[in-house]
C-alpha positions as CSV (number, residue, x, y, z in Angstrom):
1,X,-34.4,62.6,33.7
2,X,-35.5,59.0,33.7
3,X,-34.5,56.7,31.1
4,X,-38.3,55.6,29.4
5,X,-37.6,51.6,30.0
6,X,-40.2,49.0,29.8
7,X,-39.2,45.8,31.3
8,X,-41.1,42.9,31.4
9,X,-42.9,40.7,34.1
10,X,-41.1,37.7,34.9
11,X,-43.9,35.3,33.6
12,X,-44.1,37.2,30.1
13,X,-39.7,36.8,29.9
14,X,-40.9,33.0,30.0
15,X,-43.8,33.5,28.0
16,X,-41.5,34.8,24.9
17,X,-38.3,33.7,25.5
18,X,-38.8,29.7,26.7
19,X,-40.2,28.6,23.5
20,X,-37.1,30.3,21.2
21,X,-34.8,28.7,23.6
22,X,-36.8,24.5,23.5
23,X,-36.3,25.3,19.5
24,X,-32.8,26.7,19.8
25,X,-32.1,23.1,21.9
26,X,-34.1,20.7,19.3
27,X,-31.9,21.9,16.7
28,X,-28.4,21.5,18.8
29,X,-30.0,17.6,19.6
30,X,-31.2,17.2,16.1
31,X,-28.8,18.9,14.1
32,X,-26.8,16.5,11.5
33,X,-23.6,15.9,13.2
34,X,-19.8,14.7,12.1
35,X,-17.9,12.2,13.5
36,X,-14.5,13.7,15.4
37,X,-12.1,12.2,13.4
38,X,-12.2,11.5,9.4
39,X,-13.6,8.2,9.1
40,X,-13.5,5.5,6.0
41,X,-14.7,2.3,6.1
42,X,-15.2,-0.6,4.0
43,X,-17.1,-3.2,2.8
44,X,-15.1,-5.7,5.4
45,X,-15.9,-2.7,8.4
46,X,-12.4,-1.9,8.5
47,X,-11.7,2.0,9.0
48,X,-8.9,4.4,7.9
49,X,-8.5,7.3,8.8
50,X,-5.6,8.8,6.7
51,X,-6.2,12.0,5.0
52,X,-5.1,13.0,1.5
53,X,-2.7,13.9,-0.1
54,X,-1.1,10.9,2.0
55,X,-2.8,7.4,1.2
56,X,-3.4,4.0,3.7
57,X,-2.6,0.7,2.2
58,X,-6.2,-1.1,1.9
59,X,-6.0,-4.2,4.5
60,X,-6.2,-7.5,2.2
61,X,-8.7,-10.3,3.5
62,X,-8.5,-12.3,0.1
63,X,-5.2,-12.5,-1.9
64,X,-6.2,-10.9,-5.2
65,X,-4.2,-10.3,-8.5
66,X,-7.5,-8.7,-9.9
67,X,-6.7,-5.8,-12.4
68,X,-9.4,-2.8,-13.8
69,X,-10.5,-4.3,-17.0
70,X,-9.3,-2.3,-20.2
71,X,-11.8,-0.9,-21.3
72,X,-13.4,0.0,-18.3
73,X,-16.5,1.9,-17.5
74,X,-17.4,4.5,-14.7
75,X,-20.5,5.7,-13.4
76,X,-21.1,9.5,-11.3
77,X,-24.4,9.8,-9.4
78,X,-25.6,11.8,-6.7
79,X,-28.1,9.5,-5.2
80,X,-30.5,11.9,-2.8
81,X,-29.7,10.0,0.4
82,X,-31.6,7.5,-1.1
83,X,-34.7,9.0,-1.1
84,X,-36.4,8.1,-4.1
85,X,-38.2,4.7,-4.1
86,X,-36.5,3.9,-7.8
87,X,-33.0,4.5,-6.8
88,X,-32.5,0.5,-5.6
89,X,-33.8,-0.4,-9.3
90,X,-32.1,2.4,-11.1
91,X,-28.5,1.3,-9.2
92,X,-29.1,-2.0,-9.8
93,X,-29.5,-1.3,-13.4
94,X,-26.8,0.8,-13.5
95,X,-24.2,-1.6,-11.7
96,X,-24.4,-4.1,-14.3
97,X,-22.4,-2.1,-17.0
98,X,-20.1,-0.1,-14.4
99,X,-16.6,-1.5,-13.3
100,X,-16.5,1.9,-10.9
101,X,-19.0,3.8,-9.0
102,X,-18.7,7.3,-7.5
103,X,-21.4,8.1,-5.8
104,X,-22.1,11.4,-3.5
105,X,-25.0,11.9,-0.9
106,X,-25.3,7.8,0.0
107,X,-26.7,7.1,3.1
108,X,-25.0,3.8,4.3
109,X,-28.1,2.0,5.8
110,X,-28.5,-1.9,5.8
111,X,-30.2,-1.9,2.5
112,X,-26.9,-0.2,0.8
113,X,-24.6,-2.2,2.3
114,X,-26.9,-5.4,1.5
115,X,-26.8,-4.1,-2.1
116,X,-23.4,-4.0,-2.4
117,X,-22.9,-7.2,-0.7
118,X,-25.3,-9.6,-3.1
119,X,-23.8,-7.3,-6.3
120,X,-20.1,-8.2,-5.3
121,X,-19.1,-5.0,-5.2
122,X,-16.1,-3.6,-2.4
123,X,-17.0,0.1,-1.4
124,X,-15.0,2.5,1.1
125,X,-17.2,5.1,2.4
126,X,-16.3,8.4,4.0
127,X,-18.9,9.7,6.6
128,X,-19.3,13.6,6.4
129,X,-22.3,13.4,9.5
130,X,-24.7,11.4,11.0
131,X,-28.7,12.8,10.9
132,X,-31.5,10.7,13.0
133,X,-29.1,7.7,13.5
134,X,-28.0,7.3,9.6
135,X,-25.1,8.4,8.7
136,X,-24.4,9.9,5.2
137,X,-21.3,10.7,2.7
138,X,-19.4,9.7,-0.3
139,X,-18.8,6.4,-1.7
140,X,-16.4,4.4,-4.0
141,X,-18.0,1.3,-5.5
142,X,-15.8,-1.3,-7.3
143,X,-15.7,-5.2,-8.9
144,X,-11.9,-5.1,-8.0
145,X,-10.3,-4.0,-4.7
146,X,-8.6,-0.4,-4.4
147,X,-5.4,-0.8,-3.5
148,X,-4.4,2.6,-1.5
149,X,-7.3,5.0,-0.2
150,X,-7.4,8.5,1.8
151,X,-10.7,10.9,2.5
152,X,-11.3,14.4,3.3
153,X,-13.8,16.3,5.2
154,X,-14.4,19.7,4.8
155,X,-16.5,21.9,6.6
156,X,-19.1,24.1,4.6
157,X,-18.4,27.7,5.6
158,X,-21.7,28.7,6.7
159,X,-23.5,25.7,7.6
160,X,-22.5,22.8,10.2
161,X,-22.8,20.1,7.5
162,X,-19.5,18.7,5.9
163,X,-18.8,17.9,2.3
164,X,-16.5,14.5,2.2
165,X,-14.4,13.3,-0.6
166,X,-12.2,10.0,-1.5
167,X,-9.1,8.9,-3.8
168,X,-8.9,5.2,-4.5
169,X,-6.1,3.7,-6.0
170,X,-6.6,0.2,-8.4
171,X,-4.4,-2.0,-10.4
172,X,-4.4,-1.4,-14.2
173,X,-2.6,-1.8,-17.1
174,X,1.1,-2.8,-16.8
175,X,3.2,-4.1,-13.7
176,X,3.0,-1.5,-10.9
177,X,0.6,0.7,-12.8
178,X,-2.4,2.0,-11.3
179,X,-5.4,4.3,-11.8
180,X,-6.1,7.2,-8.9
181,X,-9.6,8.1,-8.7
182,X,-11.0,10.6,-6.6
183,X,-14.4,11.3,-5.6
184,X,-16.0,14.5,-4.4
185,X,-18.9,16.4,-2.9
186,X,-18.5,19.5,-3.5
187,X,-18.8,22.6,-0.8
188,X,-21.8,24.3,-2.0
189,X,-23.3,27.6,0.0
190,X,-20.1,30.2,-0.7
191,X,-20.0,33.0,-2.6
192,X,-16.7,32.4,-4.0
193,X,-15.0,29.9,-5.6
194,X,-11.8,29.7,-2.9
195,X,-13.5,27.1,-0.3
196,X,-14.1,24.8,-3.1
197,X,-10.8,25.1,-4.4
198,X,-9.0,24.2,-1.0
199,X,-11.3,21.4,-0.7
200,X,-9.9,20.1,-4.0
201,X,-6.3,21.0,-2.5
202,X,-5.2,17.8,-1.2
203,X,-6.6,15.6,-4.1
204,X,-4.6,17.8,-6.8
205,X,-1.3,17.5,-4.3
206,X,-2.0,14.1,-4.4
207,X,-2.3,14.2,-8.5
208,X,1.5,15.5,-8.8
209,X,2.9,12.7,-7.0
210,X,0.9,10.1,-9.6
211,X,2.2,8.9,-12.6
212,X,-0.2,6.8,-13.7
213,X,-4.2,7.6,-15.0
214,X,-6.2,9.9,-12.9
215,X,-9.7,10.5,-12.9
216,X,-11.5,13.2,-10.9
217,X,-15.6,12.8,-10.4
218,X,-18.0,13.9,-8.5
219,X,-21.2,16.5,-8.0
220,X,-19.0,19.7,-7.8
221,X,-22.0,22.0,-7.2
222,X,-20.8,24.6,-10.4
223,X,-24.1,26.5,-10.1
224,X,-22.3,29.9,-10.6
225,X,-19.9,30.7,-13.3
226,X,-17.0,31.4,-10.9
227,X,-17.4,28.5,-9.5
228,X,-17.0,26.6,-12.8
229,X,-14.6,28.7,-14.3
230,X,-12.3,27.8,-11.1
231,X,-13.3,24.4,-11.4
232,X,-12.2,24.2,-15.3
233,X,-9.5,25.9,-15.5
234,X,-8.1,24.1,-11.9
235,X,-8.3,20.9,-14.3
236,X,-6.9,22.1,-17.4
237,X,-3.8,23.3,-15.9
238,X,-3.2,20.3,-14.5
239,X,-3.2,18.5,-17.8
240,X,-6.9,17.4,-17.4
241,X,-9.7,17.0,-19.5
242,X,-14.0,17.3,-18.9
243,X,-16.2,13.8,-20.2
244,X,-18.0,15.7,-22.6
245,X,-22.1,14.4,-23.5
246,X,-23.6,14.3,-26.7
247,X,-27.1,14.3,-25.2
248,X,-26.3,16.3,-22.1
249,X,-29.1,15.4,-19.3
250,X,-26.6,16.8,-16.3
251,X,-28.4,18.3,-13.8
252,X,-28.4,22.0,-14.1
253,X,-28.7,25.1,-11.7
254,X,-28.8,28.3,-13.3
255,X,-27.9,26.5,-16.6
256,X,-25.0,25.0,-15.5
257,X,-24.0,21.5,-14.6
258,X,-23.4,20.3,-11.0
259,X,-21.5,16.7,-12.0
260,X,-18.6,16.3,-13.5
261,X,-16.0,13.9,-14.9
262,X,-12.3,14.9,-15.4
263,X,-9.7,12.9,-16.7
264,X,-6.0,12.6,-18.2
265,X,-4.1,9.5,-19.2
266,X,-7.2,8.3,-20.7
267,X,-9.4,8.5,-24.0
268,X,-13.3,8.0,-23.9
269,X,-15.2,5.0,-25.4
270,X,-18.4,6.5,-25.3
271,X,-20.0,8.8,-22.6
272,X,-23.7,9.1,-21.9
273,X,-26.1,10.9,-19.7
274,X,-29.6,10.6,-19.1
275,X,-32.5,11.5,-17.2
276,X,-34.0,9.6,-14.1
277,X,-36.9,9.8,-11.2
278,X,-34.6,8.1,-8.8
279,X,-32.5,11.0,-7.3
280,X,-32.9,15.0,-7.8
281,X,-29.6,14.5,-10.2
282,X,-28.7,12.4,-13.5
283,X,-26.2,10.1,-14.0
284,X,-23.1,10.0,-15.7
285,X,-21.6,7.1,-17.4
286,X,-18.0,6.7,-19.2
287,X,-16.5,3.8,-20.5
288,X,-12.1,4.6,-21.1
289,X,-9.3,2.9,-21.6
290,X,-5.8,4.0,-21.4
291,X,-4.4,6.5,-23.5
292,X,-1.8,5.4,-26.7
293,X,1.5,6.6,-25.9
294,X,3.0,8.2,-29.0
295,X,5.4,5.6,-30.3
């Protein structure tokens, strides 16, 4: 008995076959793609490469003895790679009444680094990949030098693309004191909440070791309620609380906010959200200062 096979003439193998295999190739050229070894740099084009929880000593170009104000005020954006037309305006804007920036999706293109350059601000970036010769991440915006910094890049489980994240570490306060802030992009397509809990691994190692303020913000991508559940209750057994809006415009998915600011060894000024046409999310912005100690 014959097996009933039907194979195919050379020319229609091509004929099928040739054009999957040109797209399979466009997307391995084209795809976005991450540089091979964690990579931070700042606004003087120095690079460090130390991951967290372990942090590099910032390389000094100008003696400084510049300290965070008290108070101080923060602002958390997810800028859209820049995409919106507005978003130069809206930063600008924004910059004037923020002391600290954390800002996730930036693609660091001449125009952002000229921005930060005429505002006065230092930045470190961490580059998760590079996409049609711009490359893209997190970044740290300040009007006073950090002191210590380290980055991590984690891999999103099902897709190529990375997530980065940063901890920067600035003067405040008293002598020796300082305030750790991290800043994160969270992993987003999982169906569980464990990736983006051992993404935030090495910043909460890094947390124990810290005496001082902390501050944890970022676009955690909480669309699902396990994922903010984990998230919440990560922070509030670590001594942690959430910025908390009056007039919450945080981007929602699902009915539940993407950004987030966490803190402890702090209290809140004022917090405010609000809505915008320069990036698919809203900012965030909170003004602290440190927390009284009990006498």
């Amino acid at each position: 008995m014959k097996d009933n096979l039907t194979f195919l003439p050379t020319g229609a193998v091509a004929k099928v076959y040739l054009p999957i295999l040109l797209v399979l190739l466009g997307i391995i050229v084209i795809f976005p793609r991450s540089p091979q070894y964690l990579t931070v740099v700042d606004n003087n084009r120095d690079t460090y490469r130390q991951t967290c929880p372990e942090l590099a000593t910032i390389t000094a170009h100008v003696p400084s003895e510049q300290k965070l104000p008290l108070p101080f005020t923060l602002l958390n954006w997810n800028i859209y790679k820049q995409k919106r037309q507005s978003w130069q305006e809206e930063l600008q804007k924004l910059t004037l009444k923020s002391d600290l920036l954390t800002l996730q999706e930036i693609k660091y293109s001449p125009e952002f680094i000229d921005f930060s350059r005429l505002n006065r601000l230092f930045y470190l970036q961490n580059n998760a990949f590079k996409y049609q010769g711009d490359v893209y991440g997190v970044n740290t915006l300040s009007k006073v030098s950090a002191s210590y910094v380290c980055g991590t890049r984690y891999s999103e489980p099902w897709v190529i693309i990375p997530k980065t994240g940063l901890a920067t570490a600035y003067p405040i306060g008293k002598q020796g004191q300082s305030l750790l802030l991290i800043n994160i992009h969270g992993v987003n397509f999982t169906f569980t909440a464990t990736p983006l809990k051992e993404q935030m691994q090495p910043y909460l190692t890094l947390i124990e070791s810290h005496s001082g303020p902390v501050i944890f913000s970022g676009d955690f991508n909480t669309w699902s309620s396990v994922r903010l559940e984990e998230v919440a209750q990560t922070f509030q057994q670590a001594g942690f609380q959430e910025a908390l809006f009056e007039n919450d415009q945080r981007t929602n998915i699902f009915g539940l906010p993407l950004d987030h600011i966490y803190y402890r060894g702090l209290q809140i000024i004022k917090s405010e959200s609000w809505k915008t046409e320069a990036s698919d999310h809203t900012p965030q912005r909170v003004t602290f200062t440190l927390k009284e100690e009990p006498h």
